[in-house]
N, C-alpha and C positions, 0 to 999 in steps of 0.2 A: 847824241852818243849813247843814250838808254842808261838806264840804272846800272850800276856795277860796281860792286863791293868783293871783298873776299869772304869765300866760304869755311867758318869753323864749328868746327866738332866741339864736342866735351875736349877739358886737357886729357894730355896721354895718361893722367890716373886715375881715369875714368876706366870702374869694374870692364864696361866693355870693349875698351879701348887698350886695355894692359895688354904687356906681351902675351900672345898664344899660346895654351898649352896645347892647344887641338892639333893633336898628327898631322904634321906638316911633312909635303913630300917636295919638294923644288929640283929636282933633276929632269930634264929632258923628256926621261923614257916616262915618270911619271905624268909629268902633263900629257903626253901621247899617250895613255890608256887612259886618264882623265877623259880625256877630250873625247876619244872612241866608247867609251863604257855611255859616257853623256847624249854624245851622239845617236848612240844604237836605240838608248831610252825613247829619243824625240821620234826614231823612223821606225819605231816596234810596230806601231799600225800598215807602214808601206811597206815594212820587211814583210809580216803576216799577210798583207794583200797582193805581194809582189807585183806592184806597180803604185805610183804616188797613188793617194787619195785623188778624187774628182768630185765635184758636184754641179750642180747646175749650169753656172756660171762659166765653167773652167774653161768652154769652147769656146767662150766669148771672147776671153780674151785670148786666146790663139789667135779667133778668127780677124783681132785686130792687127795682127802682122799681117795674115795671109792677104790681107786685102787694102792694108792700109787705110785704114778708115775710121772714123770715130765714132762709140755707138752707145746711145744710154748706158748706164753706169758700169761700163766695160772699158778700164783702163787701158790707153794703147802701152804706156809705161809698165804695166804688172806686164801686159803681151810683151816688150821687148825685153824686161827681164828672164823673162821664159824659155825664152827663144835663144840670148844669152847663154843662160846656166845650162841649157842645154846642149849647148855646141849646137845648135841650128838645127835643131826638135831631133838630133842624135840620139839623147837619154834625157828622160825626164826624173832621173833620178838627181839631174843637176841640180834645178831649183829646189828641191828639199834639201838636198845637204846643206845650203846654203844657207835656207832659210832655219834651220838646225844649229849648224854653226852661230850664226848671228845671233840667236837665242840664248846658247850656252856663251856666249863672249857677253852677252849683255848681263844677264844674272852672275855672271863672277865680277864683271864692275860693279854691278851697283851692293855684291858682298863686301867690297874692298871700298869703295865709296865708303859706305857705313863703320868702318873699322871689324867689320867682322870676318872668321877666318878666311878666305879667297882662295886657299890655296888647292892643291889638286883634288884631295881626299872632298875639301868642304865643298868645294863646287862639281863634284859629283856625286854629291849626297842631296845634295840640292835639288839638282836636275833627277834625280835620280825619285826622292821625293814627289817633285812636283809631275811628273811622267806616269804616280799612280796616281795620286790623290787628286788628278785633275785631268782637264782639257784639251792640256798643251799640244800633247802630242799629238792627236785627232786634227791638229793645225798647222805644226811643224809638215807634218807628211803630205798636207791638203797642196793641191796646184790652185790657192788661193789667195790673196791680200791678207786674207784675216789674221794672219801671225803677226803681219805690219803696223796693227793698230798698237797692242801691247810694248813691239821692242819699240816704237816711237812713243810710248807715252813715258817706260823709263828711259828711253836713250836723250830725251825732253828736259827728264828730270838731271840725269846726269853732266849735260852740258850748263844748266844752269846753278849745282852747287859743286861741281868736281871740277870747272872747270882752267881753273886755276895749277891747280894735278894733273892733267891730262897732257898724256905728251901728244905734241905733233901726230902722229899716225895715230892714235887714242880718238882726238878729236875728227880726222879726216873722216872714219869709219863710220863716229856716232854721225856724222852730217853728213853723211852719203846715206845709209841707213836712214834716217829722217827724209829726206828728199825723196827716197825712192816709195817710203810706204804712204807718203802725204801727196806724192802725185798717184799713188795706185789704185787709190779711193777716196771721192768726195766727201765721205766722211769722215774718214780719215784727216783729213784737211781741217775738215769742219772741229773735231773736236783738238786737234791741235791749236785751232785759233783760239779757242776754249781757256784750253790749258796755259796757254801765253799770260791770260788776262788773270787766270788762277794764280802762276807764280807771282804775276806785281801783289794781287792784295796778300797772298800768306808774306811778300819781303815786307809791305806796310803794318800788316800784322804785327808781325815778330819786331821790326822796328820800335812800334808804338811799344810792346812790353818789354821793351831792352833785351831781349830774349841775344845770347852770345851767337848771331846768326849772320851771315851774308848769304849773296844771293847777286850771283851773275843773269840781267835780263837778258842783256844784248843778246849773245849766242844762239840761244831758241827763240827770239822774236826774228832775229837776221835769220834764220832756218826757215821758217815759216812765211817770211816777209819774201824771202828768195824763192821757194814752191810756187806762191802765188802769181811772181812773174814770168818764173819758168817755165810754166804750164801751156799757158797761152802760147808765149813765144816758138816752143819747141813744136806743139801743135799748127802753128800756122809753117815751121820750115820743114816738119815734116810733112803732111799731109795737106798742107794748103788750109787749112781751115783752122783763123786763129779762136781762142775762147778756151773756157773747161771743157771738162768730159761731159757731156749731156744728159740729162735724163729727170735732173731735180724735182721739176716741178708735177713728173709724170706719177714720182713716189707720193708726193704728199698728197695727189690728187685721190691715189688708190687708197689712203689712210682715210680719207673723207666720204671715199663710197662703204668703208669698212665700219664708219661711223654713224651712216646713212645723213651726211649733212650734205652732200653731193645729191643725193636723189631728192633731198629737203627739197635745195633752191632749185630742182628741176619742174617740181610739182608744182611750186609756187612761181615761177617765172616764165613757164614753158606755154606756148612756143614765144622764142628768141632767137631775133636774124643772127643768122652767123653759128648758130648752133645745133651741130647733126645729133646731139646727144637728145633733143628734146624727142624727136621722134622715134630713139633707140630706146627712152628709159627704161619701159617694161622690161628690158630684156639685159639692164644693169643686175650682174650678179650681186649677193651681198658682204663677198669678203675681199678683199684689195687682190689676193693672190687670184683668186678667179678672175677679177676683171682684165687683172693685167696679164696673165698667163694662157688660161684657157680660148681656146682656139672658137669656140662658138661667140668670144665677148663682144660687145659691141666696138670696143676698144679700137680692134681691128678695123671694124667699118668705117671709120673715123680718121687713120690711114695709122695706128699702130706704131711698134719703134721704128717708122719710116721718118717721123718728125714732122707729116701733112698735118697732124691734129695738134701738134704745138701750141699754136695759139689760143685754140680753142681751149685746149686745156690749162693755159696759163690765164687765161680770161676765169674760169668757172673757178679753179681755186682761190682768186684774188676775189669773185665776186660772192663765193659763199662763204669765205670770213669776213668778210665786211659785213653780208647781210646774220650771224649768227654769230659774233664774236664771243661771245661768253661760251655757248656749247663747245665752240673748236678748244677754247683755255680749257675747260673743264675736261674735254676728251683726251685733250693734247697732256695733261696733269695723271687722269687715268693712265693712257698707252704708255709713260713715263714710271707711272708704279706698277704696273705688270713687264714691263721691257727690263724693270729693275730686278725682278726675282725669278723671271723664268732664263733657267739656267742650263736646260738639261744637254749631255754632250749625242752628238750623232743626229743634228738635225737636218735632215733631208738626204743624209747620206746613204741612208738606204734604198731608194726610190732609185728609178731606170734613166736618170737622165740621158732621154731622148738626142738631143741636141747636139751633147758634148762628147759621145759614143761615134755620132756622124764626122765630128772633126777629126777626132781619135783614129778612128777605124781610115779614114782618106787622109790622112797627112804623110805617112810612108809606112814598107811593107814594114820594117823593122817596128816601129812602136805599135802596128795594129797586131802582131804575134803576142805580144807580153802585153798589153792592152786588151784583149780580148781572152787572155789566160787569166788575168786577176782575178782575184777571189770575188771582187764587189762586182765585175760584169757577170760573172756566174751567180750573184744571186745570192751569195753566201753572207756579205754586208746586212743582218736584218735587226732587228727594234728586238728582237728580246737580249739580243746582244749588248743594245745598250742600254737596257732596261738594267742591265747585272752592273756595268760601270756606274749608271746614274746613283745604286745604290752606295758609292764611295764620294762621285764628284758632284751630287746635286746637295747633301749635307755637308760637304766639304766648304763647295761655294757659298750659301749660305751663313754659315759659322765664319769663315773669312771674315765676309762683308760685315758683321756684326763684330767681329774681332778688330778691323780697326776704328770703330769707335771706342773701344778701350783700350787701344794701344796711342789713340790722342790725350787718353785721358794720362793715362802711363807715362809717357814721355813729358806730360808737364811735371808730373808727380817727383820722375824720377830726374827732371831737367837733361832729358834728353830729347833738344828743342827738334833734332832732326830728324828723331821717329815719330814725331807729333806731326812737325809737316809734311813728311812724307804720306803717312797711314792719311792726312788731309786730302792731299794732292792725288791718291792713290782713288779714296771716295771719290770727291768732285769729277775725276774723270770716267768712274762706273757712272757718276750721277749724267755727267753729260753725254754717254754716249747712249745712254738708257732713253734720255731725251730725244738726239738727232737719228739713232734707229726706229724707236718708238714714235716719237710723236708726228716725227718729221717722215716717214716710213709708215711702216708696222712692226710691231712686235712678232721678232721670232726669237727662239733660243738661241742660234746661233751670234747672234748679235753681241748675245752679254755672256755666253762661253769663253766665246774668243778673248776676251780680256779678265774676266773675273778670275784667273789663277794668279795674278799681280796681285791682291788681296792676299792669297795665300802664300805668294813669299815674302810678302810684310809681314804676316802674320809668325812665319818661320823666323826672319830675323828679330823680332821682338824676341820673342820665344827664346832663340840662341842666347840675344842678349842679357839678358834677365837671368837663364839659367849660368852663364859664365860669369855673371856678375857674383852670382851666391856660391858660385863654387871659387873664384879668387878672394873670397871675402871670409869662407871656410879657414882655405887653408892660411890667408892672414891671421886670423885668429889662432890657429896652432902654431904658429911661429911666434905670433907674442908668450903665447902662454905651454908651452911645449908638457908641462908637468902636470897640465889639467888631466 
């Protein structure tokens, strides 16, 4: 049946917990410019480029509708959400509002999760906030997964302390939402499995020091527990072909040529039956992106993301950490503390992606007219562009990540056990996904972008909390002593 306890706050006279004085707006027309003011925040980059964000990837997962097929780490699940939010590649402006909305629905629960204000004005100050000071929306706007890592790491969290509070349609949304970004990307997947194991030891934690805490397992283990069968299944009734989405063993392989432990056991075991790389090595580039990318790589001679060199390739990364275990821990520890601090926003966004221009451009006349008008096909997308944002979101991100180690610390101080395990739970999950991009990957910024603005709205609700704490504790004081 899994662990499951009920989830408590501080009492209701807890500083942060006391009625609001924060301007509250609760009429209809209110949340309707809440929700549009928040929204506009998330799509300022697709408004300004007039058409969603694209990168590299984006055609891929198109091109998993267009042909039904499954293809290294090109979710055919993000392709049929696409395809969905689109009204059937009508407007691409579908799947970002969507992925927009979900954003803003998720950061007003987990305001209201925490007893802090939720209401129209707070949760678009929020968003509103986090729109400069960060990432977000560079992700919101993106025709990519990468929004789905963050709303599933708190929508994770919310299901396992709110969920006792959540009504019916509350909970359908947070487990639809989780299912869709867990089957959208393998890593995704991966550090939700992560996170599952993270919530059991913070409920033994907090157990062990009596800490006034519950903790629903069940809910996000069955979420995750259910992705994992659903994946396969739906893959084999749609497309015939059951299993995950493919590609695992190709990334880590390109971490290991980026490490040169790949070229190591080439020099030192080559030649070896069964392996066309012995006689390519000279012509092994040295960064994982060139092998895997670049069109001269040997990669391709090998048979490429066709999946003929599979084997091969699953052979040579299982046989050079066996022959150099300690260099892969040590490199894999390395690409894990630089995956952890490179943060900058606008990675590879500037570049011509080739690929996903060609899907664009042939999918219909209607999206290749506003497809081909966008700012970023013109050229206008460039690096000093985000050389001026990085000056707000690369110290922003940073200062976060360093703020909630002092909001663990804070929340024991002040015995508020749920901003302690949050700002926990919030770490552990930069820590894991730093890990299974980096180590398991490569290290790029966009990796730790995509989620490290979750840091800064913990850091925001500390922050609120603390100051509403010393401002009902003010004005308590002049009500006792009115004459002072």
């Amino acid at each position: 049946m899994g662990t499951r306890t009920h989830f408590m706050l501080k009492p209701l006279n807890s500083p942060c917990l006391a009625p609001s004085r924060f301007p509250t707006l609760r009429s209809g027309s209110a949340w309707t410019l809440s929700i549009v003011v928040s929204v506009a925040v998330f799509l300022a980059p697709a408004l300004w480029n007039g058409f969603a964000i694209i990168f590299f990837d984006t055609g891929g997962y198109v091109g998993r509708v267009l042909d039904m097929t499954l293809a290294p780490g090109r979710s055919l699940f993000y392709g049929l959400f696409l395809w969905a939010a689109s009204l059937g590649w009508w407007s691409f402006w579908g799947p970002i509002l969507v992925q927009s909305l979900g954003a803003v629905w998720v950061i007003h629960r987990i305001l209201r999760c925490h007893g802090l204000p939720s209401g129209p004005l707070a949760t678009a100050l929020y968003c509103g906030a986090l729109g400069f000071l960060t990432s977000i929306s560079w992700y919101t706007s993106q025709l990519m997964p990468d929004i789905l890592v963050p709303l599933v790491t708190l929508s994770l969290w919310l299901l396992a302390v709110d969920w006792k509070k959540l009504s019916w349609l509350n909970r359908f949304g947070l487990v639809a939402l989780c299912l869709l970004g867990l089957m959208s990307h393998m890593s995704c997947l991966a550090l939700a499995i992560g996170l599952v194991v993270a919530l059991v030891c913070i409920w033994w934690v907090a157990k062990r020091l009596k800490w006034p805490w519950t903790i629903s397992i069940l809910p996000p283990a069955a979420v995750v527990l259910g992705s994992l069968l659903l994946m396969p299944f739906l893959h084999l009734v749609l497309v015939g072909q059951g299993g995950f989405t493919p590609g695992g063993p190709v990334f880590v392989f390109g971490r290991l040529v980026q490490d040169g432990i790949a070229q190591r056991w080439l020099a030192e075991h080559c030649p070896a039956p069964g392996i066309k790389l012995c006689e390519l090595q000279a012509r092994i580039p040295h960064t994982a992106d060139d092998f895997l990318w670049r069109d001269d790589s040997p990669f391709h001679d090998i048979g490429g993301w066709s999946g003929e060199g599979d084997d091969e390739i699953k052979f040579l990364v299982s046989a050079s950490i066996k022959a150099y275990p300690y260099t892969f821990i040590w490199t894999s520890l390395r690409a894990t503390a630089e995956q952890m601090v490179i943060v900058d926003t606008g990675d590879g966004l500037d570049e011509f992606h080739a690929a996903a221009r060609g899907i664009f451009v042939d999918l219909n006349s209607r999206t290749r007219a506003s497809f081909n008008a966008a700012r970023q096909q013109q050229g206008q997308i460039t690096q000093p562009l985000f050389d001026g944002l990085n000056l707000i979101h690369k110290p922003i991100a940073h200062l976060s990540m360093l703020g909630l180690l002092i909001i663990m610390g804070w929340g024991l101080y002040k015995k508020r056990y749920d901003f302690t395990a949050l700002a926990l739970f919030t770490f552990l999950a930069l820590l894991g996904n730093a890990f299974i991009c980096g180590a398991l990957s490569n290290p790029h910024d966009r990796y730790q972008s995509r989620l490290v603005w979750i840091a800064t709205l913990v850091c925001g609700m500390a922050i609120s909390c603390q100051w509403r704490g010393r401002k009902i504790s003010a004005v308590g004081q002049l009500q006792e002593h009115p004459h002072r």
